[in-house]
RODO-2510 file (C-alpha; in nm, 4 decimals, decimal comma):
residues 474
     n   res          X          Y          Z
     1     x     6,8391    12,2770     3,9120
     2     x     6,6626    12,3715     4,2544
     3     x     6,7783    12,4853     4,5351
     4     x     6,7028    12,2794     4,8158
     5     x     6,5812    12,4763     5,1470
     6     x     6,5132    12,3555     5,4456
     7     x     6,0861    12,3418     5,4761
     8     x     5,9205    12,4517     5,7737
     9     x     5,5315    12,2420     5,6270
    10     x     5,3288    12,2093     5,9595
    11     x     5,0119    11,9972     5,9802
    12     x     4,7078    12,0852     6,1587
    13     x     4,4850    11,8289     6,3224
    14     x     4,1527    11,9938     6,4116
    15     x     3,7864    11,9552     6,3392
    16     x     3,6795    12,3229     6,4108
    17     x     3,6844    12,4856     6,1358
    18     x     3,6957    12,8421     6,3550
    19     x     4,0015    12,7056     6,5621
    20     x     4,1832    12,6427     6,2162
    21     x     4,1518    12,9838     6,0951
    22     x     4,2408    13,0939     6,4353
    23     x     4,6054    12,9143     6,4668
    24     x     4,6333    13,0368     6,0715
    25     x     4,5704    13,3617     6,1658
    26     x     4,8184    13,3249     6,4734
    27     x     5,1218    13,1707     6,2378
    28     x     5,0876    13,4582     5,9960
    29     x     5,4155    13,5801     6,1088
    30     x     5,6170    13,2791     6,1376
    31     x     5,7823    13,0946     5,8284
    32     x     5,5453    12,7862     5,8308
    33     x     5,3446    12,6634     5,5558
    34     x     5,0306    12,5367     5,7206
    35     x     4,8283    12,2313     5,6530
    36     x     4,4798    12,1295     5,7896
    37     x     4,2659    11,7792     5,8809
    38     x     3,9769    11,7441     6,0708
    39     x     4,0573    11,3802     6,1598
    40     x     4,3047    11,0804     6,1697
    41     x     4,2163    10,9452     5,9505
    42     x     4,3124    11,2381     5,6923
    43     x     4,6268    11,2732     5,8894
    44     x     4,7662    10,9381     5,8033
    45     x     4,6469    10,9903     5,4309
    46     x     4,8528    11,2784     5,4348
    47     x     5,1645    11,1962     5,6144
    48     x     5,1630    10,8875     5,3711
    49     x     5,2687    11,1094     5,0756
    50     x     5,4394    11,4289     5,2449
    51     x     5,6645    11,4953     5,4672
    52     x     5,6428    11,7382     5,7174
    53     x     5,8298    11,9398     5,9921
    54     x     5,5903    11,9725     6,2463
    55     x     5,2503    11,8430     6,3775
    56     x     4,9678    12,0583     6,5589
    57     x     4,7564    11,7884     6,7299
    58     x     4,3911    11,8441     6,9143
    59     x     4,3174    11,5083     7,1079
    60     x     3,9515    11,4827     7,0358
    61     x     3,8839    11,4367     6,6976
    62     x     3,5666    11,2860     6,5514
    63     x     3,7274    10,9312     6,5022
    64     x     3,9386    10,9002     6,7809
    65     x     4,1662    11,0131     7,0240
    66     x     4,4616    11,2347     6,8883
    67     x     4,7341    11,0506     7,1570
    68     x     4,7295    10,7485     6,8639
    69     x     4,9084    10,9462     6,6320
    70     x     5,0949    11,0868     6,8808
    71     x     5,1981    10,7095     6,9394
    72     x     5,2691    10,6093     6,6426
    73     x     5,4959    10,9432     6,5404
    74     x     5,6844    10,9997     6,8096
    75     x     6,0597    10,8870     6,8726
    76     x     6,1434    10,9789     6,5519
    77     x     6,2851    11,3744     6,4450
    78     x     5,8932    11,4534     6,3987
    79     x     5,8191    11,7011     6,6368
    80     x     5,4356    11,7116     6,7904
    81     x     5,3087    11,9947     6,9799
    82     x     4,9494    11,9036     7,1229
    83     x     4,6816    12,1644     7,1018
    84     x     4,3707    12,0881     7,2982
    85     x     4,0900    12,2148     7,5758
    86     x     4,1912    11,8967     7,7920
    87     x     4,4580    12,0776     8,0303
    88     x     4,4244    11,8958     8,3264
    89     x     4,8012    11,7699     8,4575
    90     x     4,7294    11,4135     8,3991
    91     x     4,6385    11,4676     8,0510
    92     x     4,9613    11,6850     8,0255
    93     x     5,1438    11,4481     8,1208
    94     x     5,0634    11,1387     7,9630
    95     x     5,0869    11,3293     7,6020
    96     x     5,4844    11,4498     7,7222
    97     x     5,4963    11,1270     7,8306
    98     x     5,3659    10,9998     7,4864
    99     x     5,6642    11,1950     7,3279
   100     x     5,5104    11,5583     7,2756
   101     x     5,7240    11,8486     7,2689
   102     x     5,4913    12,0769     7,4357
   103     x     5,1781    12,1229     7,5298
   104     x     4,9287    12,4464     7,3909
   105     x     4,5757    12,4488     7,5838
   106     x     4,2950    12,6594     7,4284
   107     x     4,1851    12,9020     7,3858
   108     x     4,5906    13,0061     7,3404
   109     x     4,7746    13,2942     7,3855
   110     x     4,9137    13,3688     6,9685
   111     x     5,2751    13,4666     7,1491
   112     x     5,2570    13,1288     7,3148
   113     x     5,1768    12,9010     7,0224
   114     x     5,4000    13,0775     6,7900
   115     x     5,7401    12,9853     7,0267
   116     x     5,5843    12,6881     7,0500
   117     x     5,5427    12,6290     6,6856
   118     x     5,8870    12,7784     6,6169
   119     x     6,0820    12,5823     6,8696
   120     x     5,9202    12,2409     6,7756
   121     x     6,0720    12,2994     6,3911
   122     x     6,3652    12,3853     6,5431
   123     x     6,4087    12,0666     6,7098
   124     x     6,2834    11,8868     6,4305
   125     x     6,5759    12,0438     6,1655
   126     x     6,7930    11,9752     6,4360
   127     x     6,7032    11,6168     6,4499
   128     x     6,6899    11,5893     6,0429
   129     x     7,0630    11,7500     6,0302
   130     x     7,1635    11,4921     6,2527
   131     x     7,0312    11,2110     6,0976
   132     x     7,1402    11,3512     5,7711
   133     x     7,5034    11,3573     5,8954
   134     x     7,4893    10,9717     6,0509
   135     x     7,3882    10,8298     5,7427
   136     x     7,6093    10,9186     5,4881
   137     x     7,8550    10,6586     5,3746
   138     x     8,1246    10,6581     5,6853
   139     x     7,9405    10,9146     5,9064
   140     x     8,1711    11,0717     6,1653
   141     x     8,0905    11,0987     6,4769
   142     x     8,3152    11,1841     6,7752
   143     x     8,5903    11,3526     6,6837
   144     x     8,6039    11,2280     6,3453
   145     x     8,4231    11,4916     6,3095
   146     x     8,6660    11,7301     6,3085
   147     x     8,8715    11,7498     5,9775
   148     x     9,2279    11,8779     5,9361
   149     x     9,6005    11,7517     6,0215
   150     x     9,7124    12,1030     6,0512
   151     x     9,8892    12,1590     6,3908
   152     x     9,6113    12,3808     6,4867
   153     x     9,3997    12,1050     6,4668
   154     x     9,6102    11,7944     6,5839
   155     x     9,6226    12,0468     6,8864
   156     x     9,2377    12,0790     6,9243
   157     x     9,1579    11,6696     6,9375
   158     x     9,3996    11,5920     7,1837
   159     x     9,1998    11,8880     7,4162
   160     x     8,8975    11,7501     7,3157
   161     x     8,9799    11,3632     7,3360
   162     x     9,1003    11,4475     7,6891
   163     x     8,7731    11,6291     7,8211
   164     x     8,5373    11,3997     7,6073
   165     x     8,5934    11,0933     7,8414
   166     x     8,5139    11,3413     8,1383
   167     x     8,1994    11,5287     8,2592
   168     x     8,4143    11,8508     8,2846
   169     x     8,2580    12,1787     8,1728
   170     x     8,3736    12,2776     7,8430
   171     x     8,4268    12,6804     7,6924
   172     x     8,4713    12,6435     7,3174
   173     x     8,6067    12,9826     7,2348
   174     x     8,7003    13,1322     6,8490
   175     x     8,5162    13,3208     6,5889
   176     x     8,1512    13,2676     6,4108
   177     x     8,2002    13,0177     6,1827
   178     x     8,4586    12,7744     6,3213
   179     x     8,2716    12,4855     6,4398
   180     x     8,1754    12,5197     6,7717
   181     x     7,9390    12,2840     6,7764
   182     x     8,0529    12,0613     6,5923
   183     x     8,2885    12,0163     6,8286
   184     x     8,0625    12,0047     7,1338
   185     x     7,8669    11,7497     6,9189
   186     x     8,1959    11,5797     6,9497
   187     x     8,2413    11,6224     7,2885
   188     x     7,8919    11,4427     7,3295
   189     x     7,9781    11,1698     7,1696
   190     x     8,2700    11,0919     7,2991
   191     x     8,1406    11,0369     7,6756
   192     x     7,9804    10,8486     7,8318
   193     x     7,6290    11,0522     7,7836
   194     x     7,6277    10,9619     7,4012
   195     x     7,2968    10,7652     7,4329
   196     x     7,1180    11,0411     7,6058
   197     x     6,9784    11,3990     7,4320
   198     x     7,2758    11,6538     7,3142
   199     x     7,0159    11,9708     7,3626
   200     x     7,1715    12,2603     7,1952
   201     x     7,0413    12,6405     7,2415
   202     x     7,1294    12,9594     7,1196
   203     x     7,1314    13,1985     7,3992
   204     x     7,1693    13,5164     7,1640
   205     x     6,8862    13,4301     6,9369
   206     x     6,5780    13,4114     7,2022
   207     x     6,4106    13,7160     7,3354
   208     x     6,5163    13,7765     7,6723
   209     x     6,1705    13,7498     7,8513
   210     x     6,1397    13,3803     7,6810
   211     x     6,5131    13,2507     7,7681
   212     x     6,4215    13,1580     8,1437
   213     x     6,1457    12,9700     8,0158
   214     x     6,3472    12,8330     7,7009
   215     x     6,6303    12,7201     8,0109
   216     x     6,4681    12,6077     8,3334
   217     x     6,0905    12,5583     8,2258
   218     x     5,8065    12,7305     8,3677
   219     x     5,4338    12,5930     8,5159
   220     x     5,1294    12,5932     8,3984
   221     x     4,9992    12,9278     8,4686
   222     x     5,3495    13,1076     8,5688
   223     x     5,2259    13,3750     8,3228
   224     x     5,0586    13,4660     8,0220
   225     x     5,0161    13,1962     7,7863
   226     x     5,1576    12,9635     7,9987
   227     x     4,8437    12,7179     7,9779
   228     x     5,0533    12,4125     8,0192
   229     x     5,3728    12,3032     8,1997
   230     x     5,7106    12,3080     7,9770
   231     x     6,0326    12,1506     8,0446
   232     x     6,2852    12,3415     8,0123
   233     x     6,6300    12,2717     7,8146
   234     x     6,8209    12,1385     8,1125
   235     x     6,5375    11,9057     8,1678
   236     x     6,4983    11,7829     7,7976
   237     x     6,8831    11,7139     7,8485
   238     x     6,8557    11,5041     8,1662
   239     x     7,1714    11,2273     8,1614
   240     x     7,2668    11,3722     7,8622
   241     x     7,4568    11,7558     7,7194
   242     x     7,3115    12,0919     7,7006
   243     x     7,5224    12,2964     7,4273
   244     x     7,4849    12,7192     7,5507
   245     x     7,5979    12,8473     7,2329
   246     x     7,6702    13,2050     7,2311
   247     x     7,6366    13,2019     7,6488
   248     x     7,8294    13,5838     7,6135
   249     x     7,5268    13,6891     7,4851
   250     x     7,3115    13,5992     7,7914
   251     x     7,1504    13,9149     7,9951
   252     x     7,2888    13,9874     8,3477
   253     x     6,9940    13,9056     8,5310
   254     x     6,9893    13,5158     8,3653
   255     x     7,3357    13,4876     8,4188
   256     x     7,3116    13,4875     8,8140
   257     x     7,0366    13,1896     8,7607
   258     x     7,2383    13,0001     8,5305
   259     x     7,5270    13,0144     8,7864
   260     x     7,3278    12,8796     9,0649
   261     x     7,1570    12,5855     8,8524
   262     x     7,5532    12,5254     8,7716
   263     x     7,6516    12,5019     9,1185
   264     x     7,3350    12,3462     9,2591
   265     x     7,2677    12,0710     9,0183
   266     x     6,9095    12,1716     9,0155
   267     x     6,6365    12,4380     8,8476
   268     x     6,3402    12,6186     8,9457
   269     x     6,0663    12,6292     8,6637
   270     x     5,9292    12,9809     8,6149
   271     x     5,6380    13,0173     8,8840
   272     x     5,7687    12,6532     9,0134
   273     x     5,7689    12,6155     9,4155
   274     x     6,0357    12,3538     9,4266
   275     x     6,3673    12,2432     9,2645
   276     x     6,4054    12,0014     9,0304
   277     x     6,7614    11,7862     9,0644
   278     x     6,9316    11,7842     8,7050
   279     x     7,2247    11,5737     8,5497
   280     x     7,3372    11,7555     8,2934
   281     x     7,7143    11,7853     8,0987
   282     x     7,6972    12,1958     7,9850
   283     x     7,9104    12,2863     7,7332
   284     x     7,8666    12,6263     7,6599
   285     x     8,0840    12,8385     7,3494
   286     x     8,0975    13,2210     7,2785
   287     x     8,2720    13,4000     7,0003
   288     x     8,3228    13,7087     7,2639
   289     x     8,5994    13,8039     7,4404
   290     x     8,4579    13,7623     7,7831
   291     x     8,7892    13,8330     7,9431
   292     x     8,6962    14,1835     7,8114
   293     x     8,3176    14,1388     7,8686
   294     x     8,4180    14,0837     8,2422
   295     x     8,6138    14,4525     8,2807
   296     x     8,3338    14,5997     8,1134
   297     x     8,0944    14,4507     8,3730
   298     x     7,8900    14,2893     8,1219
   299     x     7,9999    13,9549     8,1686
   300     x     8,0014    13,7591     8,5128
   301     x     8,3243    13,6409     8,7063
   302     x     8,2210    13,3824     8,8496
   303     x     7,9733    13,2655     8,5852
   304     x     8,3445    13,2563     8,3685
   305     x     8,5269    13,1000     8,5622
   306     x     8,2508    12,8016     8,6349
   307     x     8,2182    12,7838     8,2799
   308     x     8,5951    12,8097     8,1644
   309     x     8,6875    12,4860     8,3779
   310     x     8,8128    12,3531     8,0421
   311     x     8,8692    12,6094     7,7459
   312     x     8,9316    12,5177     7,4062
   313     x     8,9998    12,8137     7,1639
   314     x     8,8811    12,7234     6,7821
   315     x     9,1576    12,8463     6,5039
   316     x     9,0167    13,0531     6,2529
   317     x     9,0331    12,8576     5,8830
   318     x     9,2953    13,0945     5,7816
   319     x     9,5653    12,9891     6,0646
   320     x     9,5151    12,6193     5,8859
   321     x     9,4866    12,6828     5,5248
   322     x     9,6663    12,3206     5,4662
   323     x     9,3119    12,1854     5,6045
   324     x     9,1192    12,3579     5,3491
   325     x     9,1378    12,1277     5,0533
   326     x     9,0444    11,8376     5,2519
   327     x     8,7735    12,0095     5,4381
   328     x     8,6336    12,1062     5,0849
   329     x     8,6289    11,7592     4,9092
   330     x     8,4451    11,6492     5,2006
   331     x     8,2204    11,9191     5,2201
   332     x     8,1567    11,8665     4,8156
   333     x     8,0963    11,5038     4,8824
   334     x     7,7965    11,6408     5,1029
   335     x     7,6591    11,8854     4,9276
   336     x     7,6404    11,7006     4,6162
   337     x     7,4475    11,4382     4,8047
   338     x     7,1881    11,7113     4,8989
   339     x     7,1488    11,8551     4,5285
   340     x     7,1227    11,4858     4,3575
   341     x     7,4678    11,5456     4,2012
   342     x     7,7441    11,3444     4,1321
   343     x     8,0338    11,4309     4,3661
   344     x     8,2653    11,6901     4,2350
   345     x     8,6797    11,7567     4,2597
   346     x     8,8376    12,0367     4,2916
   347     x     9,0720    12,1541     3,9793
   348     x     9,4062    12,2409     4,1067
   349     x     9,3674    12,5934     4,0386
   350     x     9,0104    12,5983     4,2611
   351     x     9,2912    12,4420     4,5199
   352     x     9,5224    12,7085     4,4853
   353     x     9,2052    12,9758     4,4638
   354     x     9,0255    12,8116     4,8248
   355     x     9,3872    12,8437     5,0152
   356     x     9,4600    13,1798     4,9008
   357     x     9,1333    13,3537     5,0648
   358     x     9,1106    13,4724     5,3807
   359     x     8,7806    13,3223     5,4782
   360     x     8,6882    13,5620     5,7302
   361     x     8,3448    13,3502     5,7455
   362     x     8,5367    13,0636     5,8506
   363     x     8,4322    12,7457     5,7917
   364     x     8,0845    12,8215     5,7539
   365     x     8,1482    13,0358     5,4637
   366     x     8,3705    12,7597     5,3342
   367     x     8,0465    12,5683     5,2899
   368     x     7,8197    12,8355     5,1839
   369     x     8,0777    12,9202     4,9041
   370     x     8,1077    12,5240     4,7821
   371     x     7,7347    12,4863     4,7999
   372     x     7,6872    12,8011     4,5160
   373     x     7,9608    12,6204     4,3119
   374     x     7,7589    12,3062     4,2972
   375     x     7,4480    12,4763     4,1971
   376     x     7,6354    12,6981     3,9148
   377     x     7,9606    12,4257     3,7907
   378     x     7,7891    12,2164     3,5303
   379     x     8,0778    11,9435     3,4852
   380     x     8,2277    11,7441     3,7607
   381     x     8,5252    11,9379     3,8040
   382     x     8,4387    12,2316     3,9763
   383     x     8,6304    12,5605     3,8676
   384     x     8,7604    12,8962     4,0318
   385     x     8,4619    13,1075     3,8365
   386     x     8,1917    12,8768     3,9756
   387     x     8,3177    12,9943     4,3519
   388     x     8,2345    13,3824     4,2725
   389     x     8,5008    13,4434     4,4958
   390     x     8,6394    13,7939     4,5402
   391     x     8,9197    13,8948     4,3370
   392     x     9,0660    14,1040     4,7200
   393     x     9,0225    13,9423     5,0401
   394     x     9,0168    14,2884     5,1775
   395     x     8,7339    14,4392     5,3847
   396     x     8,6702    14,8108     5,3149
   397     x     8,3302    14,9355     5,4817
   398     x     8,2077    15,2509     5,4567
   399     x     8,2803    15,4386     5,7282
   400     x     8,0738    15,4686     6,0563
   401     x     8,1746    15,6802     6,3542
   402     x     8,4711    15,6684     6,4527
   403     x     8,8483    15,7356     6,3334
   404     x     8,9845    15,4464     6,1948
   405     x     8,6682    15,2775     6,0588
   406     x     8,8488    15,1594     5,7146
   407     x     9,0342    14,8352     5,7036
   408     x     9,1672    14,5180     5,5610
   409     x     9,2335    14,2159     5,6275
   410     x     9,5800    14,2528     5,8260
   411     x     9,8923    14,1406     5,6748
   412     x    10,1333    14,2639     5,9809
   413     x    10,0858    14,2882     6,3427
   414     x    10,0745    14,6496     6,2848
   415     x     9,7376    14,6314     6,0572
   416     x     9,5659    14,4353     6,3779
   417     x     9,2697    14,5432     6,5061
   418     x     9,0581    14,5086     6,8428
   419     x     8,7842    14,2760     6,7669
   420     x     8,4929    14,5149     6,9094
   421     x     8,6333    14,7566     6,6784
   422     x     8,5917    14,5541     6,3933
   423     x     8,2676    14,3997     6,5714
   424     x     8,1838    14,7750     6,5405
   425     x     8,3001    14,8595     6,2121
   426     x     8,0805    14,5441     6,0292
   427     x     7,7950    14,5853     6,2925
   428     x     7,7166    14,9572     6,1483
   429     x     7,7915    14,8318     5,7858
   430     x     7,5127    14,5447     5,7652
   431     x     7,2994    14,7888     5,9258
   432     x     7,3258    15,1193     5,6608
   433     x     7,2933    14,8112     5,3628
   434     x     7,0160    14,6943     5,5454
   435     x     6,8267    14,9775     5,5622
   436     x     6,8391    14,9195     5,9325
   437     x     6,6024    14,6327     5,9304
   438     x     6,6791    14,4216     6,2143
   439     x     6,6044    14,1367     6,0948
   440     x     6,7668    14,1161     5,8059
   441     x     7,0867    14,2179     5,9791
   442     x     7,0091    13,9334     6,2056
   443     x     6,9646    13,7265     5,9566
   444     x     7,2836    13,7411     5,7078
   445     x     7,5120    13,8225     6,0338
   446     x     7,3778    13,4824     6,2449
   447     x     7,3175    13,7111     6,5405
   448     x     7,0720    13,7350     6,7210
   449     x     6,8067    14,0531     6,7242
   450     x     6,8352    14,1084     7,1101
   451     x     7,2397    14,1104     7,0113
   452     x     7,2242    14,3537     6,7802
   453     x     6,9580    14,5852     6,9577
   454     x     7,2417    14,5892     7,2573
   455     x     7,5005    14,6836     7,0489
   456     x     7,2854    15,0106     6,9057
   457     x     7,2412    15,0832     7,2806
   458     x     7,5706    15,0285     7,4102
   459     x     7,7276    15,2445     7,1179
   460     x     7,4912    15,4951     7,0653
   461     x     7,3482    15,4394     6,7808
   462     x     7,0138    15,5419     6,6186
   463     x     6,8487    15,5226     6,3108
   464     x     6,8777    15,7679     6,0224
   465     x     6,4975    15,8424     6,0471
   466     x     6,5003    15,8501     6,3746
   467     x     6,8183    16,1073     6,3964
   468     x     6,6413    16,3327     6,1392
   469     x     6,2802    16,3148     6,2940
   470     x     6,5093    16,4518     6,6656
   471     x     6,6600    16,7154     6,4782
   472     x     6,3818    16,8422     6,3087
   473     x     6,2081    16,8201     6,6758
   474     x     6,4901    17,0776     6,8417
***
């Protein structure tokens, strides 16, 4: 049986045959499987038979005007970026207008089209989960959502059913892993925005000098690459939510702007020469302490207090272990949909096994664990052994700097530990397994690169070549 990954197949509608090697050339880096037409024609032939994440579009092709198929994809989670030598603003706008996510003009800048490229499948998985989630048999939505008649959880919907009917500014707070956005999602769709965009970023996974752009928009030539005007995430969100996931994780400097477009109602695009008026619901979430973040001067006052107006603290999974069994049959029912399985149960003893563990991973690692059972259980009863859990839900990394950098999971309040310590601790961990490739670290953490390359600053650290290649220097 195969696994089933999510694809990231763009298609490329151009006639120049120099100008396709070009954007190949330029999407070397970035996980996309290109796929090239010279015309519409070919384009609809294509899309006929395969489905695809993305769409590079040049408007004049040899049998017509790209905007067609830009008319008869859009509106749906397809996500078109146009890519074309006609940049005046009227032709800009009219393709936005047309349902384009952005606009490349040529000759391009390769950083330019390659965030462009990137966000667009972004937005399009985004829309796919989404749909995915609505049309399974009794899709949730509000906060049905949320699964679990522990008192943790009882506690949690009556916080959220109170702010949902509200515009008030919501700060989800908990660890990585406990649904954050799922509950913003439900937050969303409880108001009275639910027919407009729920926009969701992650502040900790863009590069810093992109998230101003990524936020308020920028101009047609505001800077380099910038051959076309963008609108930014508080604009794509007009009448509707903008989710700031991970908002702790936002640089000083952008947290003084996103405190004025707060209290003003209003942005400035990048190289923009007058404000745009916004209506926008923010919910933002963090799995920082920020009351800490603010004594350490890393972390705004005010910025916390505009966003803490309403703050909702996510329980870990292990403070609600009687929601686990429930939370995994319906999780099952999912993923078996997804792998062309029959939906499995759990055997009592998998029961027993799933409310034991500590789940440090929350319940993201709740579903990354179920999803390896399906794949490995071959009946429809799915066993302990298919799980792979650990036998001890203790953590024991090798040690780092520091004194105490050994530990498990606490069993008294005497075994707690500060959470930047054990930040720390797993930080320096991923890194030595790594081989200190950022990236990687970044990748089976879910933290951004910018994150981590703060946290090697702000404690010191630097790389075993680089420590030997100083010593050897003095």
């Amino acid at each position: 049986m195969t696994t089933s990954l999510p694809s990231n197949d763009l298609l490329l509608v151009e006639d120049d045959p120099a100008m396709v090697a070009l954007v190949e050339f330029a999407l070397q880096t970035v996980d996309v499987k290109v796929f090239s037409v010279p015309s519409l024609k070919e384009a609809r032939a294509l899309l006929a038979h395969k489905t695809v994440q993305g769409i590079l579009l040049d408007l004049g092709l040899p049998d017509g005007d790209g905007r067609d198929l830009l008319d008869e994809f859009s509106g749906g989670p397809l996500s078109i970026v146009v890519l074309t030598a006609q940049g005046d603003a009227v032709t800009v706008d009219d393709c936005l207008a047309r349902g384009a996510v952005d606009f490349v003009h040529k000759p391009f800048d390769e950083v330019r089209l390659r965030a462009s490229v990137t966000s667009a499948l972004r937005q399009t998985h985004q829309a796919v989960s989404l749909q995915e989630l609505e049309i399974q048999e009794g899709a949730a939505r509000g906060l049905a959502r949320l699964i679990g008649s522990s008192t943790a959880m009882v506690d949690v919907c009556k916080l959220l059913g109170r702010a949902g009917r509200t515009a008030i500014t919501v700060l989800l707070t908990g660890e990585s892993g406990t649904g954050k956005e799922v509950a913003a999602r439900a937050l969303h769709e409880e108001s009275p925005r639910s027919s407009k965009m729920f926009v969701p970023i992650n502040c900790g996974a863009i590069p810093a000098n992109l998230i101003e752009s990524e936020l308020f928009g920028h101009e047609r030539g505001s800077f380099t690459g910038a051959h076309a005007t963008h609108r930014g995430c508080f604009e794509q969100a007009e009448g509707g939510t903008l989710f700031l996931d991970e908002v702790g994780d936002l640089p000083l400097e952008m947290q003084v702007k996103l405190l004025r477009v707060l209290q003003e109602q209003e942005v400035m695009r990048v190289g923009g020469s007058s404000p745009i008026p916004v209506d926008v619901r923010v919910i933002a979430a963090t799995n920082r302490d920020l009351q800490k973040d603010m004594q350490d001067g890393v972390f705004r006052p005010d910025l916390y207090y505009r966003l803490a107006v309403f703050p909702v603290h996510m329980p870990p999974l292990r403070d609600r272990a009687e929601d686990v069994s429930v939370l995994a049959q319906t999780m099952l029912h999912q993923l078996a949909r997804r792998h062309g399985r029959k939906t499995l149960t759990l055997a009592p003893e998998t029961k027993t096994a799933l409310r034991c563990h500590s789940w440090p991973g929350n319940v993201r690692e709740l579903k990354n664990t179920l999803e390896r059972g399906v794949l490995l259980e071959d009946g429809q009863v799915l066993y302990p052994a298919a799980l792979q859990l650990s036998n001890t839900s203790g953590l024991q990394p090798h040690q780092a700097d520091g004194a105490n950098d050994v530990f498990q999971i606490p069993q008294t309040r005497d075994d707690l530990l500060p959470l930047d310590t054990v930040e720390r601790i797993w930080l320096r961990r991923a890194l030595d397994l790594c081989d200190w490739n950022i990236r990687e670290v970044s990748r089976r953490l879910g933290i951004g690169r910018a994150t981590i390359a703060r946290r090697i600053d702000l404690y010191g650290w630097e790389a075993p070549g680089v420590a030997e290649s100083s010593a050897a220097d003095n």
